[in-house]
Structures are given as C-alpha cells and as structure tokens.
MARMARKE-630845 format. One record per residue: residue number from 1; x, z, y of N, C-alpha, C, CB in turn. Coordinates in Angstrom, 1 decimal. Atoms other than C-alpha are relative to their C-alpha. Glycine has a CB too. Layout:
% residues N
+-----+--------+--------+---------+---------+--------+----------+--------+--------+---------+---------+--------+----------+
: seq : n.east :   n.up : n.north : ca.east :  ca.up : ca.north : c.east :   c.up : c.north : cb.east :  cb.up : cb.north :
+-----+--------+--------+---------+---------+--------+----------+--------+--------+---------+---------+--------+----------+
: NUM :      X :      Z :       Y :       X :      Z :        Y :      X :      Z :       Y :       X :      Z :        Y :
...
+-----+--------+--------+---------+---------+--------+----------+--------+--------+---------+---------+--------+----------+
***
This chain:
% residues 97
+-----+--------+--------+---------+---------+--------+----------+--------+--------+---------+---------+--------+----------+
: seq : n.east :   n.up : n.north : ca.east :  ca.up : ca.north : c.east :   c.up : c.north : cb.east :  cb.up : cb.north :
+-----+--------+--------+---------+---------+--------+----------+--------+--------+---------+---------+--------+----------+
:   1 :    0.9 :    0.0 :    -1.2 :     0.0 :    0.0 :      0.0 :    0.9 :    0.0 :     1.2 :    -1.0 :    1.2 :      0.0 :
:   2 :   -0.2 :   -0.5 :    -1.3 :     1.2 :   -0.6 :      3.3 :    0.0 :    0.7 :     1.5 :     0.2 :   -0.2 :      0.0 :
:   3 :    0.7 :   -0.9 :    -1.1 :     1.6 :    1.6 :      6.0 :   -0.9 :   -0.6 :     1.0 :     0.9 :    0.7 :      0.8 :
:   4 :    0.2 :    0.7 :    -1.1 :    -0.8 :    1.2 :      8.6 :   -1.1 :   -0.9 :     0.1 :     1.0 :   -0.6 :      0.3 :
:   5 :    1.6 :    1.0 :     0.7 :    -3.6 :   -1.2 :      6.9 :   -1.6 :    1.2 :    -0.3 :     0.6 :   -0.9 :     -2.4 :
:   6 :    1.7 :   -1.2 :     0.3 :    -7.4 :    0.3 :      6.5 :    0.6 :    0.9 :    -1.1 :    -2.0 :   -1.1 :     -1.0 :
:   7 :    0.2 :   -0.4 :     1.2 :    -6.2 :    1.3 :      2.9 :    0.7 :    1.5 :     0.6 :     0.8 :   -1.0 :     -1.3 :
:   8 :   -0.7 :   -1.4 :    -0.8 :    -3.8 :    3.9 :      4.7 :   -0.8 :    1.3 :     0.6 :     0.7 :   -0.4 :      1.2 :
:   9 :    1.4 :   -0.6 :    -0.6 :    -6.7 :    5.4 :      6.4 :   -1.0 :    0.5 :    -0.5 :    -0.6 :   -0.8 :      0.6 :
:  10 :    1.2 :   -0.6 :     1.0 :    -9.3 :    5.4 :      4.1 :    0.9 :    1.5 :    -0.9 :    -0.6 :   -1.6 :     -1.4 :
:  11 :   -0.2 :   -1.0 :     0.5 :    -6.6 :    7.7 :      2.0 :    0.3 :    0.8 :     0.7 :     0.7 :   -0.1 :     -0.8 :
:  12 :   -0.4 :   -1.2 :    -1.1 :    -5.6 :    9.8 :      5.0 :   -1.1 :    0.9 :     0.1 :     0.3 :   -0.5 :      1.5 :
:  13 :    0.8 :   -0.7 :    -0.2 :    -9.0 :   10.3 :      5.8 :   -1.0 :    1.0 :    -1.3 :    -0.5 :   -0.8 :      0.7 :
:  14 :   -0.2 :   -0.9 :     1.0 :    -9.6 :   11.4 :      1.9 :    0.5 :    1.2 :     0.2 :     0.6 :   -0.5 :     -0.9 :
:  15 :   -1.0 :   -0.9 :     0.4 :    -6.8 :   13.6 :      1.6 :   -0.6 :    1.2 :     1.8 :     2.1 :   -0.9 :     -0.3 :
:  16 :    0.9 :   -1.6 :    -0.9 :    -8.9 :   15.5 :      5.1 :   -1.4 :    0.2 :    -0.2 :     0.1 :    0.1 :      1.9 :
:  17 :    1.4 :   -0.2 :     0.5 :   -11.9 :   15.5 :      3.3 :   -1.2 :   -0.4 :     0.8 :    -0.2 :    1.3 :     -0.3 :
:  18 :    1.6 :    0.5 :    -0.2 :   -14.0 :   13.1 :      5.0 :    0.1 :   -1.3 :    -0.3 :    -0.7 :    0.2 :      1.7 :
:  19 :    0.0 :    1.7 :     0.8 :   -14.8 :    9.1 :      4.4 :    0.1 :   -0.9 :     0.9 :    -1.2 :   -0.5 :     -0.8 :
:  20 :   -0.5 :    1.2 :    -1.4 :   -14.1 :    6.1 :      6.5 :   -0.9 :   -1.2 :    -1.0 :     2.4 :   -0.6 :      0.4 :
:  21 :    0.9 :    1.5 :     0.1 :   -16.6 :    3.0 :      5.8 :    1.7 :   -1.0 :    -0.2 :    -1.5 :   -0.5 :      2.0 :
:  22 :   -0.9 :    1.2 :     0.0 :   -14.4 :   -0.2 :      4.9 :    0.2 :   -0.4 :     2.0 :    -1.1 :   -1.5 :     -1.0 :
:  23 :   -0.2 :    0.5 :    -1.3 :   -15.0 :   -1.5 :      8.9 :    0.4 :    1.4 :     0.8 :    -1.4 :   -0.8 :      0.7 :
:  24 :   -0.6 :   -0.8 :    -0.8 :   -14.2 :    1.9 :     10.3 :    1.5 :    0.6 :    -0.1 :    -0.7 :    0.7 :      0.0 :
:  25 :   -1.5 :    0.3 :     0.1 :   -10.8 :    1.9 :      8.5 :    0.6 :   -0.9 :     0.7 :     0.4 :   -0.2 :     -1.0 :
:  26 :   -0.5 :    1.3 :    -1.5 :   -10.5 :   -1.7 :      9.9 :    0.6 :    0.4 :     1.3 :    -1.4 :   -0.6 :      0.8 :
:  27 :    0.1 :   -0.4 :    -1.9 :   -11.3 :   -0.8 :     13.7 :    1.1 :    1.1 :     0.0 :    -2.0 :    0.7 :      0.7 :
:  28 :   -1.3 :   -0.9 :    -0.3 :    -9.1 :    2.2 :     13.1 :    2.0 :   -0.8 :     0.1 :    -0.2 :    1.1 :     -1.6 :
:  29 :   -1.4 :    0.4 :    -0.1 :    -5.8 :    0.0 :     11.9 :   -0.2 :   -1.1 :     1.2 :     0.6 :   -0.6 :     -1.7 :
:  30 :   -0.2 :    0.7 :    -0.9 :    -6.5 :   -2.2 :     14.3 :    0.5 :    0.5 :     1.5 :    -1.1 :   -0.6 :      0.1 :
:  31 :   -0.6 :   -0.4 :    -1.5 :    -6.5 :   -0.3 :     17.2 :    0.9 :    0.9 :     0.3 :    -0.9 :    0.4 :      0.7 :
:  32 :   -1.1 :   -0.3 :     0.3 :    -3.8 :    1.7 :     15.8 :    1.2 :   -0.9 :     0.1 :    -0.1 :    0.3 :     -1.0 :
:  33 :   -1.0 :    1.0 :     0.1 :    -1.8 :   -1.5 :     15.6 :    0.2 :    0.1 :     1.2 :    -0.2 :   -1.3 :     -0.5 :
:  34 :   -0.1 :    0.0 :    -1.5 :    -2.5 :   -1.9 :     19.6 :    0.9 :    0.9 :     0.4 :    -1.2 :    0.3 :      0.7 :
:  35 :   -0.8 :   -0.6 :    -1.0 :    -1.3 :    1.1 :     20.3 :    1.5 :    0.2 :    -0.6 :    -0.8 :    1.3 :      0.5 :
:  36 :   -1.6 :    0.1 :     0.2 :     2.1 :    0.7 :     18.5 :    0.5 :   -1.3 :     0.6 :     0.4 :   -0.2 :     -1.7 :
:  37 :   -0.7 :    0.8 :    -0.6 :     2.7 :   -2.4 :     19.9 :    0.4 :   -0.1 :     1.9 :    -0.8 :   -1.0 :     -0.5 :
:  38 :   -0.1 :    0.1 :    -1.2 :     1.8 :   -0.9 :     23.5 :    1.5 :    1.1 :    -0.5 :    -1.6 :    0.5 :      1.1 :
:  39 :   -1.2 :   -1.1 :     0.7 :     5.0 :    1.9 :     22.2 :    0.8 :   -0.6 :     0.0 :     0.0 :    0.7 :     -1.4 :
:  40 :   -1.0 :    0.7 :     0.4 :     7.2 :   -1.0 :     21.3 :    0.2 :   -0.6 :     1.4 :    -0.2 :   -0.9 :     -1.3 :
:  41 :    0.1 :    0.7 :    -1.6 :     6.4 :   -2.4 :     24.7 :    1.0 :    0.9 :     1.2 :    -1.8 :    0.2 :      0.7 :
:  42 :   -1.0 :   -1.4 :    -0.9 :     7.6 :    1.1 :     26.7 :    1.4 :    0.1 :    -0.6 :    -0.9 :    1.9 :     -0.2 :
:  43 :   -1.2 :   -0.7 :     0.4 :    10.4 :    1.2 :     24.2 :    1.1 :   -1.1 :     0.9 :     0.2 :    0.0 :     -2.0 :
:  44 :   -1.3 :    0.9 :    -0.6 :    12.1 :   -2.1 :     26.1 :   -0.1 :    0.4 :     1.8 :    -0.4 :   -2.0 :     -0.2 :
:  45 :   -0.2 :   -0.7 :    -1.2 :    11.3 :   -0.4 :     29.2 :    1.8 :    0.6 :     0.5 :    -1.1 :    1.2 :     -0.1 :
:  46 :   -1.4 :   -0.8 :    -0.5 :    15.4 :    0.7 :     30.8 :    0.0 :    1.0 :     0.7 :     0.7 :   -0.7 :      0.8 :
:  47 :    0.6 :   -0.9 :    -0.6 :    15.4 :    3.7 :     31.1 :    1.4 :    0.7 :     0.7 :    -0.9 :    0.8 :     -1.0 :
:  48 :   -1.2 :   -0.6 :    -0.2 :    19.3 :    4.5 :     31.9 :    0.4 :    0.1 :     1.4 :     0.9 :   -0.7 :     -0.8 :
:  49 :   -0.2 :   -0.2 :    -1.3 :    20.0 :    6.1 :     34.6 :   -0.7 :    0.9 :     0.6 :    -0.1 :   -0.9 :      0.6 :
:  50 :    0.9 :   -0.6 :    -0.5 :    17.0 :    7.7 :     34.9 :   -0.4 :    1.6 :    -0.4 :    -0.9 :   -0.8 :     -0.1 :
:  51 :   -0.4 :   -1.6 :     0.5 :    16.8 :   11.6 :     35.2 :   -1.5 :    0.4 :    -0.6 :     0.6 :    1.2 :      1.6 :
:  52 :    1.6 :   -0.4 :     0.7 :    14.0 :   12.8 :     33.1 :   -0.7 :    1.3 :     1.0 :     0.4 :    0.7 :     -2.0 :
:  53 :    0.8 :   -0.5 :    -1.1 :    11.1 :   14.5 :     35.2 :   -0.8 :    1.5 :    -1.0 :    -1.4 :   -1.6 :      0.7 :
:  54 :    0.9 :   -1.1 :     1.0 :     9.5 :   18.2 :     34.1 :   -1.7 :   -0.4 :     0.4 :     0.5 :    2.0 :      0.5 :
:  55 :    1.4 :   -0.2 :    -0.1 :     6.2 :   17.2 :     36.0 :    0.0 :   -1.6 :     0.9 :    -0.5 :    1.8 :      0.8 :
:  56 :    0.1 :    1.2 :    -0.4 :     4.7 :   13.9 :     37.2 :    0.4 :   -0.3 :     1.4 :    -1.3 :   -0.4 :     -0.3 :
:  57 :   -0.2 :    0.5 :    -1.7 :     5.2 :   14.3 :     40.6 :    1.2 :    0.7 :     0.4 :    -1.2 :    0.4 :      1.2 :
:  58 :   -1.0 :   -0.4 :    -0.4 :     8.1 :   15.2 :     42.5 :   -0.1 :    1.1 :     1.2 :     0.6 :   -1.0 :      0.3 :
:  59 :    0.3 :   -1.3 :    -1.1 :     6.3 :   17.3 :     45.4 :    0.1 :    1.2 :    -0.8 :    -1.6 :    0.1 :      0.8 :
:  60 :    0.3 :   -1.3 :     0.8 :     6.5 :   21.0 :     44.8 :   -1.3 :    0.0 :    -0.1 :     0.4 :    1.3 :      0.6 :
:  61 :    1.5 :   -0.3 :     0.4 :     3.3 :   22.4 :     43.4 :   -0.4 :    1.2 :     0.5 :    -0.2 :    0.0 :     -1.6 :
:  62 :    0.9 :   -1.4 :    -0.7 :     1.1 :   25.0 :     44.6 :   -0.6 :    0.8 :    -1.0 :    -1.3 :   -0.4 :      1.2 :
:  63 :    0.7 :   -1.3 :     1.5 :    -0.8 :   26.1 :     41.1 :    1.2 :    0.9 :    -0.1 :    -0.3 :   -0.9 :     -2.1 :
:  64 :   -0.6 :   -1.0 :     0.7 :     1.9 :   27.6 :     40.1 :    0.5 :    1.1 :     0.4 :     0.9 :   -0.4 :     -0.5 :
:  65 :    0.6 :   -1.0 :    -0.7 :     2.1 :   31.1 :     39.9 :    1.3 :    1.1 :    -0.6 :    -1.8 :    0.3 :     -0.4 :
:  66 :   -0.6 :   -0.3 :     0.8 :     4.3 :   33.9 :     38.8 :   -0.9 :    0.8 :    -0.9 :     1.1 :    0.4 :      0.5 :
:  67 :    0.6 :   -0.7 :     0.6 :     2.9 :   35.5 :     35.8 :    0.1 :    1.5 :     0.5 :     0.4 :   -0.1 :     -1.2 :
:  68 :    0.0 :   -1.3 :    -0.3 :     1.8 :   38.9 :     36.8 :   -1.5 :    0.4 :    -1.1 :     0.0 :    0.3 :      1.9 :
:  69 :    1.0 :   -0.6 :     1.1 :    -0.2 :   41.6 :     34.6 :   -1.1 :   -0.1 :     1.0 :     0.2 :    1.6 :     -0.6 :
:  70 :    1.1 :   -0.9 :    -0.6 :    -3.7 :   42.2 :     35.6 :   -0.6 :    0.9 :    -0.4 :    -0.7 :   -0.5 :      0.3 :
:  71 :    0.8 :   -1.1 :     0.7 :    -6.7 :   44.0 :     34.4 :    0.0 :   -0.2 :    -1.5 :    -1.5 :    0.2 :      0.5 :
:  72 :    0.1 :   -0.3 :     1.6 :    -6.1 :   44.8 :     30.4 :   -1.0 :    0.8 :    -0.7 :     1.2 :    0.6 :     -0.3 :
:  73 :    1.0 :   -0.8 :     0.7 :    -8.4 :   46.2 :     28.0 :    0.8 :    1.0 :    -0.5 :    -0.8 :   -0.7 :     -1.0 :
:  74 :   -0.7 :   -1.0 :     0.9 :    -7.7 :   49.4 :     26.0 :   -0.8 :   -0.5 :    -1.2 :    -0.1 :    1.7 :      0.5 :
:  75 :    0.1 :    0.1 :     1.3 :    -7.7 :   49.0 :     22.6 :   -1.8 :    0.4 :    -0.2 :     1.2 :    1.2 :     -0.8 :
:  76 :    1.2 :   -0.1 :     0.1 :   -11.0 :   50.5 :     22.4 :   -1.1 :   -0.7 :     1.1 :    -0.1 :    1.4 :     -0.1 :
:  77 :    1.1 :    0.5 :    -0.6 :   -12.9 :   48.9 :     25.1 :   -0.4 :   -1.8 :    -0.4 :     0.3 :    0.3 :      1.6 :
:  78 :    0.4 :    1.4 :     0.8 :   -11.9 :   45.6 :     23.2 :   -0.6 :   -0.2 :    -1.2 :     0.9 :   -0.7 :     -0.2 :
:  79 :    0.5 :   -0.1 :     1.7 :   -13.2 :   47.0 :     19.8 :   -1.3 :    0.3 :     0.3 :     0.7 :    1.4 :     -1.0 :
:  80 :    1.7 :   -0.6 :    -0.1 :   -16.6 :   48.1 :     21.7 :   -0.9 :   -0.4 :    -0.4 :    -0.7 :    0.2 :      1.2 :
:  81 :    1.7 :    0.7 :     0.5 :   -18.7 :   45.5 :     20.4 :   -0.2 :   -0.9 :    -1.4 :    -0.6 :   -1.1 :      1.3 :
:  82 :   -0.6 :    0.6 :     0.7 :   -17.3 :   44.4 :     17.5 :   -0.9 :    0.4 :    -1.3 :     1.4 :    0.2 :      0.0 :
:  83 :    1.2 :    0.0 :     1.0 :   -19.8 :   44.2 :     14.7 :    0.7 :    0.4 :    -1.4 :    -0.9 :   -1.5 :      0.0 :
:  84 :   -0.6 :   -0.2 :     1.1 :   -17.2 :   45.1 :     11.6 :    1.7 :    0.5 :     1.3 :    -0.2 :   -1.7 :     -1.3 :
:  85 :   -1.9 :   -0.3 :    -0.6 :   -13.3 :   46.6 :     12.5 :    0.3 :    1.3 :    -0.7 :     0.2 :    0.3 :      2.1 :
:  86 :   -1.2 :   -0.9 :     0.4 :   -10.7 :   48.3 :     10.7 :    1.1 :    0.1 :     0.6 :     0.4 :   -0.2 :     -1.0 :
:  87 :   -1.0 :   -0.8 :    -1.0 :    -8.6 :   50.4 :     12.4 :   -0.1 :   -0.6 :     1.3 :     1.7 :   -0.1 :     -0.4 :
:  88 :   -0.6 :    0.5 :    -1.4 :    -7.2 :   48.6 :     15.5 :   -0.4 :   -1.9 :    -0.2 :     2.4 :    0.6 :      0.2 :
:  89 :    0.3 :    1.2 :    -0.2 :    -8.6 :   45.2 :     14.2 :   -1.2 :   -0.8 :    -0.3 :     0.9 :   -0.5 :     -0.6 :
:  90 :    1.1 :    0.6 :     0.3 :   -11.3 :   42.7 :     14.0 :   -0.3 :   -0.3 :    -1.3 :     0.1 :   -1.0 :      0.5 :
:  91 :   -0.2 :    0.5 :     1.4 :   -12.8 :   42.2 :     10.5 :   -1.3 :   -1.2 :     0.0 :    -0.2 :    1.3 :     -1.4 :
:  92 :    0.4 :    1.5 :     0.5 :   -14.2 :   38.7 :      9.9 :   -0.2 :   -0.5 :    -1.3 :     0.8 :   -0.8 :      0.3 :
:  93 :    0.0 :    0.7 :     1.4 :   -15.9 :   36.7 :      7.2 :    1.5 :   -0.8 :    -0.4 :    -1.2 :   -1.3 :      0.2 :
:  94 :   -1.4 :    1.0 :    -0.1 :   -12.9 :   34.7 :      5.5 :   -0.4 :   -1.7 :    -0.1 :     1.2 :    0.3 :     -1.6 :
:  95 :    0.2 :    1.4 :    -0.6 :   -13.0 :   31.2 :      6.7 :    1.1 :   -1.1 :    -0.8 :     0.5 :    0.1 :      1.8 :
:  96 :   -0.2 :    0.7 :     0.8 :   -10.5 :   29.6 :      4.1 :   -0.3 :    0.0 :    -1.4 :     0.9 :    0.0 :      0.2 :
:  97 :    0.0 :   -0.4 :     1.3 :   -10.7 :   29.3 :      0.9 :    1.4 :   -0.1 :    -1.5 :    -1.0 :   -0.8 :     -0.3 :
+-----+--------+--------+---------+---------+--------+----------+--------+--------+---------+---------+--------+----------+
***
C-alpha cells in the first residue's frame, strides 16, 4: 500500500476506530496531497539569512504579562462540591478501558 492513497486512510482511520466511506478517503488523500505539495512549495522558499522570529510581528506586544499569583483556592474550597473525593482528590468514573 502506498503511503498517502485513500487505502492509507481508510486503515488509519480503522486503527482510531471510526470508518471513512471509499469517497471520503478519496477527498481526504487528495486534499492531503495539496497540502504536501503547498509544503514542498515553502520548502524552495530561501530562507538563508534569515533570523528566525519568536512571534509574527516585530512590534512589541502589549498582552503580555508577567505571571503573577492571584486568588487560589484552598484545598477544601476546591473539594466543596465534588460529588465523590478521596482524600485531597477527585474520584471519577474510569474513562479508559
């Protein structure tokens, strides 16, 4: 099988337990294909020289903040409504199997 064709897909989407129709594997490798070829496109892009950026713009920013504490819960005012809890923690149905 090669990578990348519906067949790829349909088993991907098996192996996470749901199903892909024949045309929606299709439409998937297809527009999978697009966007590797838009990838291959940026890869001839030159990039030398160029200093890599932490954020899109170059102005300073104003969100940013310094982490500071604020108002915290105590242990018990976060356990107040908790419908099941042992000791110091939440107890929950189990969700895997």
């Amino acid at each position: 099988m090669k990578q990348y064709e519906p067949e790829y897909f349909k088993t991907l989407a098996k192996q996470l337990r749901f199903s892909l129709s024949d045309t929606e594997a299709k439409d998937i490798a297809d527009e999978f294909g697009i966007l590797l070829d838009q990838m291959r496109l940026l890869d001839k892009i030159d990039t030398e020289g160029v200093l890599e950026m932490v954020y899109p713009i170059e102005a300073e920013t104003s969100f940013m903040r310094e982490d500071e504490i604020g108002h915290t819960f105590t242990v018990e005012e976060a356990m107040a409504n908790a419908p099941r809890k042992a000791k110091d923690h939440f107890v929950t149905v189990k969700v895997v199997g």
